[in-house]
C-alpha positions as CSV (number, residue, x, y, z in Angstrom):
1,X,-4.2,-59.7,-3.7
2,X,-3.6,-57.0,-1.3
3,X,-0.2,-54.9,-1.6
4,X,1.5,-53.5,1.3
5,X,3.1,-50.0,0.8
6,X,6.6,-49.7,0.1
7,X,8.1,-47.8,3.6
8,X,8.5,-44.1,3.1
9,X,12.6,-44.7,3.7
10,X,12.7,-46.4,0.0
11,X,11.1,-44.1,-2.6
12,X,9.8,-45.9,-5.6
13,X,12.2,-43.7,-8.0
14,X,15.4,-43.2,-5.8
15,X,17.9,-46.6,-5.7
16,X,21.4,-47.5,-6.1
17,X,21.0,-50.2,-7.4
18,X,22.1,-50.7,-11.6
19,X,19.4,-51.3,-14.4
20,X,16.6,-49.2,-12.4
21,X,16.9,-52.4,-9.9
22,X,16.6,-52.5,-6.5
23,X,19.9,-53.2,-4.2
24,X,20.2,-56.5,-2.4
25,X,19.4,-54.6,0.8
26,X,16.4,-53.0,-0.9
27,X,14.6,-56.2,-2.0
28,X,15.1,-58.5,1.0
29,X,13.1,-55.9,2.7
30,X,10.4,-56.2,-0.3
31,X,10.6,-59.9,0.8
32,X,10.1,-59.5,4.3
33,X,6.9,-57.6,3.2
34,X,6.3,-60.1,0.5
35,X,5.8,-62.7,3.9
36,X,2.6,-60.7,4.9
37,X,0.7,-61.3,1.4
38,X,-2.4,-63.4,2.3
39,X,-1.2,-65.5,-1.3
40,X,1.9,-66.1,-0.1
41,X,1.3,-66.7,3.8
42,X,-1.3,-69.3,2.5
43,X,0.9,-71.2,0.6
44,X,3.7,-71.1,2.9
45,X,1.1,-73.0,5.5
46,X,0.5,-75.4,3.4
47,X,4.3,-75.9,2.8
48,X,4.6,-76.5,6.1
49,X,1.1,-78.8,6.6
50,X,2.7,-80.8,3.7
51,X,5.8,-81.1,6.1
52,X,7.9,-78.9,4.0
53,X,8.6,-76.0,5.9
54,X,10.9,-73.0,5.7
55,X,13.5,-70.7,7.6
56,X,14.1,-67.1,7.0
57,X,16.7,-67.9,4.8
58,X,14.9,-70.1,2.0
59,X,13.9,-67.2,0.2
60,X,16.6,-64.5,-0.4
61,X,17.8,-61.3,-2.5
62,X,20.5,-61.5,-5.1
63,X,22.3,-60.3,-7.9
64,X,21.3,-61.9,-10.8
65,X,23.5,-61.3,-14.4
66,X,21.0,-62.8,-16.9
67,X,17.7,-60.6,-17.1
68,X,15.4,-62.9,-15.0
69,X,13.0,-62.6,-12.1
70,X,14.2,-65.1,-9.7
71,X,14.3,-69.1,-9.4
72,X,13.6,-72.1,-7.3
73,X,16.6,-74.0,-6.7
74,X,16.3,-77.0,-4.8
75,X,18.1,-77.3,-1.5
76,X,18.7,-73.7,-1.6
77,X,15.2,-72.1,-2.1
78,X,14.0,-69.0,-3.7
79,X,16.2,-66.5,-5.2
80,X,14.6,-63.3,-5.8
81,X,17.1,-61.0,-8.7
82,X,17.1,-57.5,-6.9
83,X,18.5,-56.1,-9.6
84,X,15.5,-56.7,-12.3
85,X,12.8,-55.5,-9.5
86,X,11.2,-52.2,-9.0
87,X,7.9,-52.7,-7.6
88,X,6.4,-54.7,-4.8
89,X,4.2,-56.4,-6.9
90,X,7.1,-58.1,-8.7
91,X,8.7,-59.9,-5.7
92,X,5.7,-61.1,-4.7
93,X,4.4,-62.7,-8.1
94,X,7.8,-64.2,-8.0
95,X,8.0,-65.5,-4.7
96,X,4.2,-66.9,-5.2
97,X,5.3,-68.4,-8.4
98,X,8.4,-70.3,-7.0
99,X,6.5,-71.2,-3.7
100,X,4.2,-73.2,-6.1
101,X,7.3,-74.8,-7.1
102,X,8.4,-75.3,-4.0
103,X,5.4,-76.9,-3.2
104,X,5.4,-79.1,-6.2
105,X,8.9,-80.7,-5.2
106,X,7.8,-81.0,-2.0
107,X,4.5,-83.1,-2.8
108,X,5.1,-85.2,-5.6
109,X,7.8,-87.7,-4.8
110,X,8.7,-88.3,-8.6
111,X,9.5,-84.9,-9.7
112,X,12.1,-84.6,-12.0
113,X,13.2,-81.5,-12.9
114,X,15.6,-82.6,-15.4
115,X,12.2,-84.1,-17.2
116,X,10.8,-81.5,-19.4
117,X,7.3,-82.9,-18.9
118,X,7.5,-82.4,-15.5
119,X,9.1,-79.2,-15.1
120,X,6.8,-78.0,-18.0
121,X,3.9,-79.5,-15.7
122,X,5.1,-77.6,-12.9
123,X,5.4,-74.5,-14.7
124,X,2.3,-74.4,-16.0
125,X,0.6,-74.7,-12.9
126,X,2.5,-72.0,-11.2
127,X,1.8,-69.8,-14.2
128,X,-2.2,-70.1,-13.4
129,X,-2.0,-70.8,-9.8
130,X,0.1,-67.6,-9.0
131,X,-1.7,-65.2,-11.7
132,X,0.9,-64.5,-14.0
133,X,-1.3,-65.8,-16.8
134,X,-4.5,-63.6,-15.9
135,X,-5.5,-61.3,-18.8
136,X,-4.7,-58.3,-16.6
137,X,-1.0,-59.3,-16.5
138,X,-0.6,-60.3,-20.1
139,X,-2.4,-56.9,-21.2
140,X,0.4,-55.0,-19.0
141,X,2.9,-57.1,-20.9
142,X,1.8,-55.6,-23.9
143,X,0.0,-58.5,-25.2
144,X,-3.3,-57.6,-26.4
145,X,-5.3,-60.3,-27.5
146,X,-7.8,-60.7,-24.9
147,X,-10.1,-63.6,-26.2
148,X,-8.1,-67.3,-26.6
149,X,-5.1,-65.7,-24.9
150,X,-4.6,-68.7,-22.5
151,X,-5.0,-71.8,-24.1
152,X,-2.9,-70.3,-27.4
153,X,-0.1,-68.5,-25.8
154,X,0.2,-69.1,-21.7
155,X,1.3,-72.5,-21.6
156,X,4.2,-72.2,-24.2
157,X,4.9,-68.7,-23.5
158,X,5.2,-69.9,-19.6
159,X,7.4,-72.6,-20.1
160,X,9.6,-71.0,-22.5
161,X,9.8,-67.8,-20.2
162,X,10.4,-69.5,-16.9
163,X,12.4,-72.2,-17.8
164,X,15.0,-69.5,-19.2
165,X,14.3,-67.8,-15.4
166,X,15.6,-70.5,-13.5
167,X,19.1,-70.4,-11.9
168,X,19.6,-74.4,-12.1
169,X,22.1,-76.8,-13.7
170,X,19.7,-77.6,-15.8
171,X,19.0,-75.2,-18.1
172,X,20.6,-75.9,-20.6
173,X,19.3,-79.5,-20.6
174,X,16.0,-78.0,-20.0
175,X,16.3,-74.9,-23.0
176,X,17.4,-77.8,-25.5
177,X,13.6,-79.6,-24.4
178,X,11.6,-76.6,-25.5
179,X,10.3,-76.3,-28.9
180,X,9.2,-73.2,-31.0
181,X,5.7,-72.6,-30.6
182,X,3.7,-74.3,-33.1
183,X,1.7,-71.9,-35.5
């Protein structure tokens, strides 16, 4: 994936936002550059040849009081937590992610998101489809083990970490579904 540069008005080290965040203000204009990504302009035209479509506000900065990344939230789109972002690359592995769940609402007809196989499903395939489980990533993460890392750790780790990510009703339903990882 190619990365944009940050504009020379926002230094990487200088915000006012809390927690080493960005500011509301900061991150919708990570966003707006987050639109140009070739990852996510693709799967925003597929969004919209599925007949799903969005507006400029479907995908938009807030303040987020748990430590997550961001959420889909259906009928109200993508929340990005400026606040727990520093970096470009951040927003757009988190808009990339959620557009894949966007994308899964908007394709199968039966999706239940109050289902944990189904939003396990769906989690899953956003983990590998948006990156987030490629070696590269988990190495930054501080997870070493480069051999076996997917098929032992990604798909629990992924809907473990994301389910706890997503601002929705659900999640307590949804935290009560997941089960320690077996050993």
């Amino acid at each position: 994936m190619s990365e944009e540069p940050a504009p020379k008005s926002i230094p990487e080290s200088s915000s006012s936002a809390v927690n080493g965040g960005r500011t509301i203000e900061e991150c919708q204009d990570m966003i707006q550059r987050s639109l140009r990504n070739p990852t996510v302009k693709f799967l925003r035209q597929h969004l919209e040849k599925a007949g799903c479509g969005f507006g400029d506000k479907f995908i938009k900065a807030v303040h987020c009081n748990k430590k997550i990344a961001g959420g889909y939230v259906r009928g109200e789109g993508i929340l990005v937590c400026s606040n727990h972002m520093n970096i470009q690359d951040e927003v757009n592995q988190v808009i990339i992610h959620e557009l894949i769940h966007a994308y899964d609402e908007c394709r199968a007809a039966n999706l239940d998101w109050s289902n944990c196989a189904h939003h396990a499903c769906s989690e899953i395939r956003a983990g590998h489809l948006s990156g987030d489980c490629h070696y590269k990533r988990e190495l930054l993460r501080g997870y070493m083990k480069i051999r076996g890392h997917e098929q032992q750790r990604m798909p629990w780790k992924l809907s473990g970490m994301s389910v706890t990510m997503i601002h929705n009703p659900l999640i307590e339903h949804l935290e009560a579904c997941l089960q320690p990882m077996p050993n």
